[in-house]
N, C-alpha and C positions, 0 to 999 in steps of 0.2 A: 336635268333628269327627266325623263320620259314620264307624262303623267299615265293614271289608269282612268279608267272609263268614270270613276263615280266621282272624280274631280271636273265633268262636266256637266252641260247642263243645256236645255231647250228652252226658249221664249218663242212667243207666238202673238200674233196683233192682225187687226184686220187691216186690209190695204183699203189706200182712199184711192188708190188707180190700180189697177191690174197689173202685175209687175214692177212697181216701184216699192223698195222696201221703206218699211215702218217699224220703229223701236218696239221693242217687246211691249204688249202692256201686260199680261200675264208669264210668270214662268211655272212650264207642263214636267211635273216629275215622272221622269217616265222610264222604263224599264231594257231599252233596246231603242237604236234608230239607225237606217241603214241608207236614209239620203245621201243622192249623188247625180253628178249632173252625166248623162249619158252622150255622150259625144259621139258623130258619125263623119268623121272627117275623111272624103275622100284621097286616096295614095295617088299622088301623079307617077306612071310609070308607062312613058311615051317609048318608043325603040328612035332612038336618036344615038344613035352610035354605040350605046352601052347597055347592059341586062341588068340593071338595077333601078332602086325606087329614087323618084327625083325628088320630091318632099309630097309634101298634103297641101289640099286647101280648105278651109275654112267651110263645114259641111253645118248641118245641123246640128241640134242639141236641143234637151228637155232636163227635168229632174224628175227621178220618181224613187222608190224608197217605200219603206213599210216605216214606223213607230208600233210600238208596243208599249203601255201604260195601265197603271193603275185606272180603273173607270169612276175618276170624278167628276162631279158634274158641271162643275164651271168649266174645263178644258174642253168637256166633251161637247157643250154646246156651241166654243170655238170652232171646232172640227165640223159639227154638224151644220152647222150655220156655212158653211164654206163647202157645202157637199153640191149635189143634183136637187137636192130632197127639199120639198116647198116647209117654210117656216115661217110661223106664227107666235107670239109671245105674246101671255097674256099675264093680270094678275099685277099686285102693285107691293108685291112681299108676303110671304114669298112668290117667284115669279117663274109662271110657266111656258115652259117653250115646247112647243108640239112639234111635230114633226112626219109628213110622210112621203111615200116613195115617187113622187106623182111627177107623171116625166114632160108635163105640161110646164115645171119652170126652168126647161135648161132653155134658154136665149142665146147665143153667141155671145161673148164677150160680154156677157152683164151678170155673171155667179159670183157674189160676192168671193174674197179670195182672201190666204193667211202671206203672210211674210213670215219664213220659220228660221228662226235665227238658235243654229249650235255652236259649243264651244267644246270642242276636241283639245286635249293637253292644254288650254286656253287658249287657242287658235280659233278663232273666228270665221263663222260659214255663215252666208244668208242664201234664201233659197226662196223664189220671188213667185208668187201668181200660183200659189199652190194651191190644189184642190183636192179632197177626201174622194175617191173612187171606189173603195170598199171599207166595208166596216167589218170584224169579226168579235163577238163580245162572248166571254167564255167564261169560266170558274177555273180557278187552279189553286190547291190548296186553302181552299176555301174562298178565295178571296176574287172578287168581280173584277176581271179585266176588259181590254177592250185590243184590237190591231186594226191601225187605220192602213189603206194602202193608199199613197199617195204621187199627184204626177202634177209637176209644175213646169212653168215655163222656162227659170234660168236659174242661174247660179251666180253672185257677186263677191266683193267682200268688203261689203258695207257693215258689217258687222264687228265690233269689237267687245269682247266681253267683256263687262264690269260685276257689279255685286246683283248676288241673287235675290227675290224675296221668295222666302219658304210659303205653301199653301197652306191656309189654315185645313182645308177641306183632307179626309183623312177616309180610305176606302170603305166600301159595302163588305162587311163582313158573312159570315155561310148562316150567321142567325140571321141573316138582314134582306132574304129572299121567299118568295111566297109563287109556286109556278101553279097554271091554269089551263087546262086543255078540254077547248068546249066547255067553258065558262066552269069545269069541275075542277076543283083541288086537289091537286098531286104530290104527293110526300113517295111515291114508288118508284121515282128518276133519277135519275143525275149525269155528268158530264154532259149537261145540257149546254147548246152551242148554236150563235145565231151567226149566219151568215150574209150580207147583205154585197152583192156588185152590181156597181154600175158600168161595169164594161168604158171603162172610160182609158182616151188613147190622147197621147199629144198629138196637134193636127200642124201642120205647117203650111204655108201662101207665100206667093211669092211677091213679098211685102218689103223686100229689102230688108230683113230681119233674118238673123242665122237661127234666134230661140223659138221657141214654139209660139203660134201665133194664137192659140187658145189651148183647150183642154175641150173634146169631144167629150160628149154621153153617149152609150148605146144604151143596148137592152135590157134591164132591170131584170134580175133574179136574187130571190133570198129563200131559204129556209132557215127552218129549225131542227137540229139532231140532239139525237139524245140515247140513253139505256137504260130499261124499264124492268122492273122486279116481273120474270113471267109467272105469273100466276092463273090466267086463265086466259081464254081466245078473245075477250070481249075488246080491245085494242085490234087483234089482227082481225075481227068480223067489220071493224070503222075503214081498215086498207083494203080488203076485198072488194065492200061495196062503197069504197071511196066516198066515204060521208067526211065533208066538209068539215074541220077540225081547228077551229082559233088557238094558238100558244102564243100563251104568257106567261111572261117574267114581270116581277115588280120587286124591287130593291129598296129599301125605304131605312133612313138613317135623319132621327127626328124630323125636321120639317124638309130635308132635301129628299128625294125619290129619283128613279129612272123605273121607265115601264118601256120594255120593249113589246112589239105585239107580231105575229103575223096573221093577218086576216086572210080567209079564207082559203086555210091551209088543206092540203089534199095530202096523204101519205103518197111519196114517192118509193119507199121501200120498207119493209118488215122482216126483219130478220130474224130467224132463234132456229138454233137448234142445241143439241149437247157436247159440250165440250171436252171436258175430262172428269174424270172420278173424283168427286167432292167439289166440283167447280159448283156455283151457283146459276141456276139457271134464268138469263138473263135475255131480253129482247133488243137491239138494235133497231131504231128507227129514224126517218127524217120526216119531216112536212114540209114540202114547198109551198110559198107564196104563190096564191092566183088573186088576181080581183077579182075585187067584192063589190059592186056599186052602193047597195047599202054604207060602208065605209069608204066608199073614194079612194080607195088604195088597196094596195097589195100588203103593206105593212106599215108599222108608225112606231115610231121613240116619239116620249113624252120626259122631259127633266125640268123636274121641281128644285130650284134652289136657291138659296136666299141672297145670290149675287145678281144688280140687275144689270146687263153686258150692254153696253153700249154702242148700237152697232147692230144689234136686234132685232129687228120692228115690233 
């Protein structure tokens, strides 16, 4: 019988080599995941006597793929920990992992990496040298989510699935959030939404290798969007004369937290006008990420949780 989706399941473990898979040591309950290895095999189709295709050979390949997940904190520090983004753990319980956008540690071939192992109808994937390239973390229905966009180097099937263990850890709820823009308290927003890319591409060499020989970083850009009770100009007088604007988010679910930040936010757009008869009137905004030298970054996740990951520093 043809299984359905929620008779699957995701593990994740860091790699002790780039590309070599490693058993789960965590499994990420997650919501959606659309890993897959992308193939570009080129068609041989020589004029040798006949108009048609004479087979393929053997061309390149990468993985890349979106997940979608509940945002808790022990997954999310797998994920992060396996991004562009320079990481620090401090703290000896509970333990804090900081985190920011600083494009001083992508090295070639030295970013820590996940081995992401799914199980489709019980069908076994592993999906090798993976790395976080965006991050999207959002509210829907109350509840703190997170979309990682991710791009690895191969695909095996080293994978076989066996018994899952369930997470103790259990989501940030809509009382479990506290937002701050320009260090002031905000209760007038909501469908607040942070975005985070690293412009990150599979790169190939001519290595004797068909899979991707790393994972590139570009350009770093993140904001924050969101829509604001209009109540008066003093918001769109901060986009006119682009005063400098910090948004935060802080999630806190007893002694575990996540705070995401963008430092030294500028409005990139302000929107309002009226809608329809009895609509509330409401503003649309974003703030993009610039640096800040004062903060060393353009923006920072910080997760507090009482697991300490090994694998960390």
């Amino acid at each position: 019988m043809v299984d359905v989706a929620g008779g699957g399941h995701m593990g994740i473990a860091f790699e002790v080599t780039n590309g070599t898979w490693v058993t789960p040591d965590i499994f990420a309950p997650i919501e959606s995941e659309s890993l897959q290895e992308v193939r570009n095999d080129p068609s041989r189709i020589p004029i040798l006597g006949r108009a048609v295709r004479s087979g393929t050979v053997v061309g390149r390949h990468h993985v890349e793929g979106e997940i979608v997940m509940e945002a808790l904190p022990t997954p999310m520090a797998y994920f992060l920990a396996c991004s562009r983004w320079a990481i620090v753990k401090s703290g000896i319980g509970p333990f804090v992992v900081t985190a920011n956008d600083s494009a001083l540690v992508h090295q070639k071939g030295t970013n820590k990496s996940l081995s992401i192992s799914v199980s489709r109808a019980g069908v076994g994937f592993a999906y090798l040298g993976c790395h976080v390239v965006g991050q999207r973390f959002f509210m829907e229905d109350g509840v703190f989510k997170v979309a990682y966009q991710i791009i690895g180097r191969k695909e095996t099937t080293d994978y076989t699935p066996g018994a899952v263990t369930e997470p103790l850890q259990t989501p940030f709820a809509a009382d479990e959030i506290a937002v701050t823009v320009a260090a002031s308290s905000r209760v007038d927003l909501d469908s607040l939404e942070f975005n985070f890319d690293d412009n990150g591409e599979a790169r190939f060499n001519h290595s004797g290798l068909a899979e991707a020989d790393y994972v590139k970083f570009g350009e770093f850009t993140g904001d924050a969007s969101f829509e604001i009770d209009f109540e008066s100009k003093a918001d769109y007088a901060v986009w006119v004369a682009q005063t400098v604007q910090e948004v935060k988010a802080v999630f806190t679910k007893g002694t575990e937290a996540v705070d995401i930040e963008v430092h030294g936010g500028l409005y990139d757009s302000f929107d309002v006008g009226l809608a329809g008869i009895g609509d509330q009137v409401r503003a649309s905004a974003t703030i993009g990420a610039a640096y800040v030298a004062a903060d060393t970054a353009a923006a920072e996740i910080v997760i507090t949780l009482d697991v300490d990951i090994t694998g960390i520093a």
